[in-house]
DRENTINU-950529 format. One line per 10 residues: number of its first residue (from 1); their letters; for each residue x, y, z of C-alpha. Coordinates in Angstrom, 2 decimals, padded with zeros to 5 digits, m for minus. Example, Ala and Ser with C-alpha at 12.3 -4.5 7.8 and 13.67 -1.06 7.14 Angstrom:
<rs>
1) AS) 012.30,m004.50,007.80  013.67,m001.06,007.14
</rs>
This chain:
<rs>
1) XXXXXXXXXX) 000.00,000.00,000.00  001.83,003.15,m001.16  001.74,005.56,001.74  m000.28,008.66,001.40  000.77,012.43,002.72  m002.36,014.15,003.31  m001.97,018.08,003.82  m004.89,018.89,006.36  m005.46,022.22,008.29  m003.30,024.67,009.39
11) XXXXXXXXXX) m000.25,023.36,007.65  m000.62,019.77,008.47  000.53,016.94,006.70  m000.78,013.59,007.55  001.06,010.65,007.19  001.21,007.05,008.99  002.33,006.18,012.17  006.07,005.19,011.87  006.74,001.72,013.07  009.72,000.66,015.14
21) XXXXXXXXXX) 010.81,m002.40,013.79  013.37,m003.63,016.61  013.89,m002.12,019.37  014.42,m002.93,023.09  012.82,m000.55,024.78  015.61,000.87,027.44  013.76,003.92,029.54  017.03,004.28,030.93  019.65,004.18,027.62  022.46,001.98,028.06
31) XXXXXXXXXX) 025.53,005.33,028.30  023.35,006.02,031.34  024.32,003.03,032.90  027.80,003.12,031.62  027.71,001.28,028.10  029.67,003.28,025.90  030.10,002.22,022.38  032.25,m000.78,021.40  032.40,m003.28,019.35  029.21,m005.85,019.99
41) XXXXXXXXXX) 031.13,m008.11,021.80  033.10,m006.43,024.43  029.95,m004.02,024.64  027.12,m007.05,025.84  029.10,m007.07,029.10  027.82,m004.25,030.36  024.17,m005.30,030.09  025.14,m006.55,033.28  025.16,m002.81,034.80  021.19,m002.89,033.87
51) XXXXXXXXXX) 019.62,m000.99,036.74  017.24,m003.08,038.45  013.82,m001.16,038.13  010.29,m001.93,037.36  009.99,m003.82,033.91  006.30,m001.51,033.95  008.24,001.55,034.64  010.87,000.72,032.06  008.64,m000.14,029.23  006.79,003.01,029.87
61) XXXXXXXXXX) 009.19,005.82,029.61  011.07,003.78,027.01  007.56,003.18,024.72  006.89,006.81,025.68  010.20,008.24,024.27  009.08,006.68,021.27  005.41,007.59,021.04  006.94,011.41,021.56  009.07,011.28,018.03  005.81,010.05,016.74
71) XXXXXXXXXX) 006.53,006.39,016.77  002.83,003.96,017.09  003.84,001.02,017.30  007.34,m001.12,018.22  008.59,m004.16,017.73  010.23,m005.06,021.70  012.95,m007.57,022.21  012.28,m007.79,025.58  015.67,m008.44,027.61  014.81,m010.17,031.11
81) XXXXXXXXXX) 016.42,m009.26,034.10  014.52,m012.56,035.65  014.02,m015.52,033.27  012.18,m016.87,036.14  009.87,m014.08,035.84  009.35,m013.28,032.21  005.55,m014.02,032.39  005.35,m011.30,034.77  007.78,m008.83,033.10  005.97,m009.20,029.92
91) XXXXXXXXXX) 002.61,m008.21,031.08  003.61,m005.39,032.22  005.57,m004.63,029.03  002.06,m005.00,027.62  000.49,m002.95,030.20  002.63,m000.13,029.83  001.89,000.06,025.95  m001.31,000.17,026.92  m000.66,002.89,028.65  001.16,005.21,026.18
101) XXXXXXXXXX) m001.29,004.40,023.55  001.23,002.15,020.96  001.00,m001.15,018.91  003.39,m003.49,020.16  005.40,m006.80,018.68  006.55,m008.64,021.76  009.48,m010.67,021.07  009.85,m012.93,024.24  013.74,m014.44,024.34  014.90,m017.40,024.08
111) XXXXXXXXXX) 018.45,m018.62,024.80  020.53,m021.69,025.60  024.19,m021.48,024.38  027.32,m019.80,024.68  026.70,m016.31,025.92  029.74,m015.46,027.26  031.88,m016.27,024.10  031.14,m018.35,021.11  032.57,m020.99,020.33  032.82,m022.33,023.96
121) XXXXXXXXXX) 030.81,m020.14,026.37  032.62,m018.50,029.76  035.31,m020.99,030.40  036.95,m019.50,026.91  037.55,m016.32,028.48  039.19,m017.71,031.99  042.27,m018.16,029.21  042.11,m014.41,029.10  041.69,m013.02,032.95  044.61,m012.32,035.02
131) XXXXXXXXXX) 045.26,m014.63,037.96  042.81,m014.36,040.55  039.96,m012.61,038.09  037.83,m016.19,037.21  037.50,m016.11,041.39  035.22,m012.73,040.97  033.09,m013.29,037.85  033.33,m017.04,037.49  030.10,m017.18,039.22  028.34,m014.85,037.19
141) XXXXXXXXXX) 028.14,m017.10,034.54  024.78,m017.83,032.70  022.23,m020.11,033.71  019.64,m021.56,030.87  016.01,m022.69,031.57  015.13,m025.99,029.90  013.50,m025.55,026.33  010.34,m026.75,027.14  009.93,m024.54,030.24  011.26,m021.61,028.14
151) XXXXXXXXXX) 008.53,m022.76,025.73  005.89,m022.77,028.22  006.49,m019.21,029.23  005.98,m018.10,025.83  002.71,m019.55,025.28  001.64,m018.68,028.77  002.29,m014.97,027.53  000.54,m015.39,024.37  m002.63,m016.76,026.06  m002.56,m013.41,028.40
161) XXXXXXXXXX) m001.00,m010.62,026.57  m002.23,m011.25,022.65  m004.85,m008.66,021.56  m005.21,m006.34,018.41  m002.94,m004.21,019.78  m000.14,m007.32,020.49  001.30,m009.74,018.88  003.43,m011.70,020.55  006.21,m013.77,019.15  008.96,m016.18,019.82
171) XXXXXXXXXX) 012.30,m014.44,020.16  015.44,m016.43,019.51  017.91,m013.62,020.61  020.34,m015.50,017.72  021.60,m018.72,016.16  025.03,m018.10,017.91  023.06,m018.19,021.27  021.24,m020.75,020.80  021.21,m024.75,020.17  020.70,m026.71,017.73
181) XXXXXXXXXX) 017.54,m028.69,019.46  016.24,m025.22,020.22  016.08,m023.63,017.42  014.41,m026.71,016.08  011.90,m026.70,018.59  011.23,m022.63,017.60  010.72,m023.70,013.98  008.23,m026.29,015.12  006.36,m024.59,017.15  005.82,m021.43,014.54
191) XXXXXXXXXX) 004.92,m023.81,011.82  002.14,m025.34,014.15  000.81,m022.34,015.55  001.29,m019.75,013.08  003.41,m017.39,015.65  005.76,m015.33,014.24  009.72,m015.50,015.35  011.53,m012.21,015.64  015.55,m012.43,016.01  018.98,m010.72,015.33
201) XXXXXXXXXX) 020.95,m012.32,012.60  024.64,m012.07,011.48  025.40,m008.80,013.09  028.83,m008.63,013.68  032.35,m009.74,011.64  032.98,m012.30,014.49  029.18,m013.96,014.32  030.22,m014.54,011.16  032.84,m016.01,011.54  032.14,m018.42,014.24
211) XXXXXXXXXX) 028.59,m019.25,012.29  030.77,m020.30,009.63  032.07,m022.75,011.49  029.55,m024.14,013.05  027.48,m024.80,010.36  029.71,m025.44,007.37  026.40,m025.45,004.69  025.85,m021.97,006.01  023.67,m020.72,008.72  020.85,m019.46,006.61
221) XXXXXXXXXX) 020.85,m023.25,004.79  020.64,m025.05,008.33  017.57,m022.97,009.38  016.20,m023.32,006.05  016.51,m027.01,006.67  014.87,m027.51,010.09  012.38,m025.11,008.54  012.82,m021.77,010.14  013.00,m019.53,006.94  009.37,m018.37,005.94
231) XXXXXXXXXX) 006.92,m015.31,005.71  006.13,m015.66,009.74  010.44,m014.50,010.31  011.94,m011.31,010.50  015.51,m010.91,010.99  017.39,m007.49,012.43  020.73,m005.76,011.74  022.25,m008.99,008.56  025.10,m006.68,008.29  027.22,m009.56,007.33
241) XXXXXXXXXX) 024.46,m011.52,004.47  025.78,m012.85,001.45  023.76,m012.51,m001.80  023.47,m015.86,m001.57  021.78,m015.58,001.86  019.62,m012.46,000.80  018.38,m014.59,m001.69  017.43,m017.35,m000.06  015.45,m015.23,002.70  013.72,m013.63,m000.24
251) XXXXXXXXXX) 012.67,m016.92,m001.57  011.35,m018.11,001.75  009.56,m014.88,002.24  011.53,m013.47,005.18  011.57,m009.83,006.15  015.36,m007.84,007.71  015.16,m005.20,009.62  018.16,m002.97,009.38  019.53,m001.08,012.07  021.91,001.26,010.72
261) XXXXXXXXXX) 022.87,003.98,013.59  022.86,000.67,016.21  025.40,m001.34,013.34  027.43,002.20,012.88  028.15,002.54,017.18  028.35,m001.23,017.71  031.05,m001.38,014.68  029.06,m003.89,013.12  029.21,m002.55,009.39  027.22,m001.36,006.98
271) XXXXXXXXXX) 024.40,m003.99,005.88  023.95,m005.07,002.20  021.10,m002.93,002.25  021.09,m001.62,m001.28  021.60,m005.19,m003.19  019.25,m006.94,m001.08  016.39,m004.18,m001.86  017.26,m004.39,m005.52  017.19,m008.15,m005.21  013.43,m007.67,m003.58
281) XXXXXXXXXX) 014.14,m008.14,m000.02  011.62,m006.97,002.45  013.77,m004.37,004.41  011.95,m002.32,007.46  013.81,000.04,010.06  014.58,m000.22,013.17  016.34,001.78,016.37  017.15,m000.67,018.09  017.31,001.42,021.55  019.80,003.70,019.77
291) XXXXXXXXXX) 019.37,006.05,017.63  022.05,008.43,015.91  021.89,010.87,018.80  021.24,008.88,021.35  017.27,010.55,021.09  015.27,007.26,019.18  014.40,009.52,016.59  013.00,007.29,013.83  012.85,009.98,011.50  016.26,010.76,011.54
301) XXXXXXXXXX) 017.11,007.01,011.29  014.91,006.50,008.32  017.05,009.70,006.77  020.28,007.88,007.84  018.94,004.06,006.24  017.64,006.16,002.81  021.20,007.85,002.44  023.32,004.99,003.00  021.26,002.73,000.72  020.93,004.64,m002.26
311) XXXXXXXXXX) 023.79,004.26,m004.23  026.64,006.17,m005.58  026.09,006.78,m009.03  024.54,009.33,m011.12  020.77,008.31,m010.35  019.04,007.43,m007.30  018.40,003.99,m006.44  015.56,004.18,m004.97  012.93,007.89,m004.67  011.96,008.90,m001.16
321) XXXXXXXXXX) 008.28,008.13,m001.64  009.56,004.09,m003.08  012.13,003.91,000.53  008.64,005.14,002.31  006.14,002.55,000.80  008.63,m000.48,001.27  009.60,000.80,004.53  006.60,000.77,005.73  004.87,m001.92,004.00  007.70,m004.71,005.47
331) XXXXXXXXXX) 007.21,m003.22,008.98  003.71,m004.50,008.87  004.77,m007.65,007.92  007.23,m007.75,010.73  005.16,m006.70,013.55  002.17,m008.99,012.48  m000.64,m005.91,013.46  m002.91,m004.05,011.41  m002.71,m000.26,011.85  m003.07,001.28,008.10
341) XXXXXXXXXX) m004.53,003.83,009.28  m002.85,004.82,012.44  m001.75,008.52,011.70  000.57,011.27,012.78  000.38,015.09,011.60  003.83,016.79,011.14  003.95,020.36,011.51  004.24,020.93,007.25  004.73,024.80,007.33  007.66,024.44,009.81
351) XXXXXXXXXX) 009.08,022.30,006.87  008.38,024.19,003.97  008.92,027.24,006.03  012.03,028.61,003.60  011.02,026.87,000.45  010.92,028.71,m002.64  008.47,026.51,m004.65  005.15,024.68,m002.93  005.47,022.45,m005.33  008.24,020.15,m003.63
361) XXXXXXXXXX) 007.62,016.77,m003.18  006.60,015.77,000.70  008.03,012.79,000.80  011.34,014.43,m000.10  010.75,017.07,002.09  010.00,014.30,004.70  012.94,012.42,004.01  015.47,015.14,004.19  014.35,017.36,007.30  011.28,015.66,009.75
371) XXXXXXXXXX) 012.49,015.05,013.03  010.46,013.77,016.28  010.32,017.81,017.05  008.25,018.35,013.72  005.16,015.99,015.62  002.05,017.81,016.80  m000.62,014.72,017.31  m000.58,010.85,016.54  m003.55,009.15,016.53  m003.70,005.09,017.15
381) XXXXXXXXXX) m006.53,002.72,017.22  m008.66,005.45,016.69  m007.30,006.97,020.37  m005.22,010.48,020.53  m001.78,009.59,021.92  m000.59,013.02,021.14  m001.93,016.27,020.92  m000.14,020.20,020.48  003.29,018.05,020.40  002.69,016.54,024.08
391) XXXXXXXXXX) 001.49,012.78,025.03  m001.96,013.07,026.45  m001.97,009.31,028.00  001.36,009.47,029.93  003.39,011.82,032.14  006.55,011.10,030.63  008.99,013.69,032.72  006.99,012.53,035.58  007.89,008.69,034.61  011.38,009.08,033.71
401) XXXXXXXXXX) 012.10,011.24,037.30  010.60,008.34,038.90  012.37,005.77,036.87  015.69,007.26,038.08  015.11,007.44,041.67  014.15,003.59,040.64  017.46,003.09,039.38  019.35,005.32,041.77  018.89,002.28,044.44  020.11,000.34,042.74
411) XXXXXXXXXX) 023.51,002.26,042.39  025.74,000.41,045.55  025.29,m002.95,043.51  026.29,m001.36,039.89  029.35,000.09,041.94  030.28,m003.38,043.32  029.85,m004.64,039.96  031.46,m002.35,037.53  035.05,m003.81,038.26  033.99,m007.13,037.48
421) XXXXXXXXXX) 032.03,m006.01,034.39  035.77,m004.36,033.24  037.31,m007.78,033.70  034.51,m009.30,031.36  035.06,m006.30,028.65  039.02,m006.78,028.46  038.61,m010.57,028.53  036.10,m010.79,025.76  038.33,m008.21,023.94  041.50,m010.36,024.20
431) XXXXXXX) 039.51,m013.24,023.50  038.52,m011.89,020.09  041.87,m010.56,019.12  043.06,m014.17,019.33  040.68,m014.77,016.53  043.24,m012.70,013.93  041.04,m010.52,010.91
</rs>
């Protein structure tokens, strides 16, 4: 459905909700809690410096941050600070979209393997720790749920939180954390129930390289062959496809979701955006909790994916109005939700506001200069979740103060820990340099 800018009153233009195709939904960012940006690996580390707050209260100033740049609906890979307790966090992930007003796609995890380190999980870094340093963060070493109770908590959240505004789905966080029997039992269950799987894929130069190895026919040929590939995936960041890959997800009707600020700060690369689009892949954008500026502006991200992906040469690749319609058309697909006509109104004279002709296209116009400032209302599901440029559902200053004080408790523990986190960053760094270019 080629999407339509409407010019209404006052200066107006209408256009559809933007949706957030990956995301995690951080209401306090991860520099906040002392996550700079690094490469992927050494930077998962400090995941472990996650305040300890209310997974409500988190989810709502992090869905509200969105709904303010204009954002109605998000897909959330929710990251659990309780595996025990993920039926409980996600209902309240749930309850606090509610809240703001948004669509969501819930993507529940699911993990078994090697989180530390791949190829051979937290033992592989004890190599790498000075003597005495395995003694302090040996213990913190993952735990994994069975499959079938992992299972069981993601059908127990589909039987409580599914709705026309959710859609929940099973969230491999990635083939290089998970096994073999789990991934299986993923594929199986999507094919008999029709849920959709949401997951990252082939992110950075060194999942590549240890995917390689582990499945010599190729990682996108092994999940094709325990039947994972199909219309019901979506994929994020595949900075490091192959045509070959591209191609095969295209045949099997799966949809990426590129992440290009997140894949810029996390020195991931710059995905084969470009050939896979020309080739016909599905391609949708996401922020991934990021953002350029740190500010989960999707506007500006969708400005940053359109310039990077449109060639060099002496003619566009592909017009602002054709990176609009596709964008938007495979993040339907992705989050599984209707919501055609879920709208926002951007403040049109403010854009045009030095132009010389009226005549410019909008979706140029759109594409160059909208930001989340350029917002005045958002309407979704029929309800107002933004009126005059403010949220009318949610306090969000009043959330985020609150969320702060939340995490502010928490602040002895992230103290005790931050020395052991540094021992996990240089170890995982060391570990990686072993692995040559």
């Amino acid at each position: 459905m080629p999407v339509r800018i409407e010019r209404g009153d006052n200066g107006r233009w209408i256009v559809p909700a933007p949706i957030n195709a990956h995301d995690h939904g951080y209401g306090i960012r991860t520099l906040d809690f002392g996550a700079p940006d690094d490469a992927l690996e050494p930077w998962i580390p400090h995941m472990r410096l996650r305040p300890r707050t209310d997974p409500y209260l988190e989810a709502l100033v992090g869905f509200a941050r969105l709904a303010r740049q204009g954002v109605g609906a998000t897909m959330h890979c929710h990251n659990s600070l309780n595996a025990d307790r993920l039926v409980d966090e996600a209902q309240a992930v749930c309850r606090a979209a509610g809240d703001v007003g948004i669509r969501l796609g819930l993507s529940c995890p699911l993990l078994d393997f090697d989180a530390w380190a791949y190829d051979g999980g937290p033992q592989r870094l004890r190599a790498h720790m000075a003597p005495g340093d395995w003694e302090q963060v040996g213990a913190m070493a993952p735990r994994y749920r069975p499959i079938q109770e992992q299972i069981a908590s993601v059908q127990a959240i589909v039987e409580t939180c599914s709705s026309d505004m959710v859609n929940v789905q099973l969230g491999p966080i990635g083939p290089q954390w998970c096994s073999d029997q789990l991934l299986a039992a993923i594929a199986k269950l999507s094919a008999e129930t029709g849920l959709r799987i949401h997951m990252h894929l082939l992110e950075s130069p060194r999942q590549r390289r240890w995917l390689d190895r582990r499945f010599p026919q190729g990682v996108l040929s092994f999940l094709d062959e325990i039947g994972f590939l199909s219309p019901r995936l979506s994929v994020a960041h595949g900075v490091q496809l192959r045509p070959a890959e591209y191609g095969l997800m295209i045949e099997r009707g799966v949809q990426l979701v590129s992440n290009p600020s997140a894949n810029l700060r996390l020195r991931s690369g710059i995905a084969p955006v470009a050939a896979a689009r020309r080739a016909g892949l599905a391609v949708a954008v996401g922020l991934d909790g990021t953002g350029l500026d740190d500010d989960q502006d999707w506007w500006r991200e969708l400005r940053l994916f359109h310039l990077l992906h449109d060639g060099d040469g002496l003619q566009p690749e592909t017009s602002a109005q054709q990176t609009l319609d596709q964008v938007f058309s495979a993040a339907r697909q992705v989050l599984g939700l209707s919501g055609e006509d879920d709208t926002v109104e951007l403040d049109g004279a403010a854009l045009m506001a030095d132009a010389m002709f009226d005549d410019l296209d909008p979706a140029t116009v759109i594409l160059t200069r909208a930001t989340g400032q350029h917002v005045l209302a958002m309407r979704v599901a029929g309800q107002s979740v933004i009126e005059d440029g403010r949220l009318v559902r949610v306090d969000f200053q009043a959330a985020r103060r609150e969320l702060r004080q939340q995490a502010l408790l928490d602040q002895p523990r992230l103290l005790a820990e931050r020395d052991r986190v540094r021992i996990l960053v240089e170890a995982t760094r060391r570990y990686y340099a072993d692995w040559g270019s």
